[in-house]
C-alpha positions as CSV (number, residue, x, y, z in Angstrom):
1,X,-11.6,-62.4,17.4
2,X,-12.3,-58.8,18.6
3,X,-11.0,-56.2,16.9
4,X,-9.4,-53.4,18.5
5,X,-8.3,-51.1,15.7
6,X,-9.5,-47.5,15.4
7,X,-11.8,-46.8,12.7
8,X,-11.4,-44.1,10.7
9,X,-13.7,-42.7,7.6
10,X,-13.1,-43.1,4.3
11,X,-14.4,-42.4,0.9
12,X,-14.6,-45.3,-1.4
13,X,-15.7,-43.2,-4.1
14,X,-12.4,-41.4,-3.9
15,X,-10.0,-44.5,-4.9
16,X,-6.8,-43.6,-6.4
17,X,-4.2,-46.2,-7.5
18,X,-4.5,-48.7,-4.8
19,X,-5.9,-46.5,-2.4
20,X,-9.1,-44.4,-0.9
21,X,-8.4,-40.7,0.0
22,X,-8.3,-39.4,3.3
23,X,-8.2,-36.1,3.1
24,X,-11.7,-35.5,4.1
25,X,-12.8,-33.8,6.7
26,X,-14.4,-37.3,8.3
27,X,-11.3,-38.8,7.9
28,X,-9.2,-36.1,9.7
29,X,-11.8,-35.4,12.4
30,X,-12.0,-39.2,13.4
31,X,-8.1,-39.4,13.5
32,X,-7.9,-36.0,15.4
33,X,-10.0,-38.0,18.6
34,X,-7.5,-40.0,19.0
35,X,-4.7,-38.0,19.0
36,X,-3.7,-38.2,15.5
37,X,-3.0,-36.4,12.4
38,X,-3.0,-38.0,8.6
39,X,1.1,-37.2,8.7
40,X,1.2,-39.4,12.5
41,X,-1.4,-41.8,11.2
42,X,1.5,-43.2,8.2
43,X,2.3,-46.8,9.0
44,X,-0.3,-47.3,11.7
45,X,-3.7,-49.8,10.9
46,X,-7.4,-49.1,10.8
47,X,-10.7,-50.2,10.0
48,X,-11.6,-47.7,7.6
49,X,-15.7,-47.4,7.2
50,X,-18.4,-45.5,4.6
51,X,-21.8,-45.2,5.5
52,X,-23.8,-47.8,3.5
53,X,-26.9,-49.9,3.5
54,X,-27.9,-53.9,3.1
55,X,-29.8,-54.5,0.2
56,X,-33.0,-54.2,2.1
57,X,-32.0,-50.3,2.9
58,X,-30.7,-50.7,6.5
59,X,-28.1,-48.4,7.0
60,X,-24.8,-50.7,7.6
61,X,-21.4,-49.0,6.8
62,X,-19.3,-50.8,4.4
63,X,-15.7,-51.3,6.2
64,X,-12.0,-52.8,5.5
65,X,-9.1,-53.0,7.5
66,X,-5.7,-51.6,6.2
67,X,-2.9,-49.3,6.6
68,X,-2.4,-45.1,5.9
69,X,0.3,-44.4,3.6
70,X,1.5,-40.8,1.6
71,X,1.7,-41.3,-2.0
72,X,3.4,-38.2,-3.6
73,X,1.0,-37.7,-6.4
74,X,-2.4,-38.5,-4.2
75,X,-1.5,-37.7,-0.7
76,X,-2.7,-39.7,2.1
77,X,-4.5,-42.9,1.1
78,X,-5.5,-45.7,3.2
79,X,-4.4,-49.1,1.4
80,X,-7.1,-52.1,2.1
81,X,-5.4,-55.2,3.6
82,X,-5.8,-58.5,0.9
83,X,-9.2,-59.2,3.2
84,X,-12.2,-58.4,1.5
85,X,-14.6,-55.5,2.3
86,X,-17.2,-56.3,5.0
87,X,-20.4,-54.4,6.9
88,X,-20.3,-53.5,10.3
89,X,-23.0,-55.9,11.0
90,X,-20.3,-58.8,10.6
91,X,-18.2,-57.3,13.0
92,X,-17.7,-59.6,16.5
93,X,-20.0,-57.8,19.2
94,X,-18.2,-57.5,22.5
């Protein structure tokens, strides 16, 4: 199954509650190329990616899919679906 969703960057050292931050520059600048800002971007679904390596030192980001919400206390957050964190190297090639 391909997937089609946008990805968007995403700091998974900057986890809050249930959630990664998005107010990063990254993050708004992939958004803004597709038209989007983090207030337009609520409700809709992502892969959200950091850059990352295998253990051998490749350079393979570290991605999840999931949804951008506002939390009052954190601001814009992307919440990970129940799937578990993968590497772009596992995504199908098409």
């Amino acid at each position: 199954m391909a997937d089609q969703l946008p990805e968007v960057y995403c700091d998974l050292n900057a986890g809050y509650g249930q959630g990664y931050s998005l107010e990063l520059r990254g993050s708004v600048d992939d958004l803004a190329k597709i038209g989007l800002t983090l207030a337009s971007a609520v409700g809709k679904r992502f892969i959200f990616y950091m850059d990352d390596a295998d253990d051998d030192g490749t350079l393979n980001d570290i991605m999840f899919r999931g949804v951008v919400v506002h939390d009052p206390q954190y601001g814009y957050l992307a919440i990970k679906d129940e799937d578990d964190f993968f590497h772009r190297s596992e995504l199908p090639r098409g």
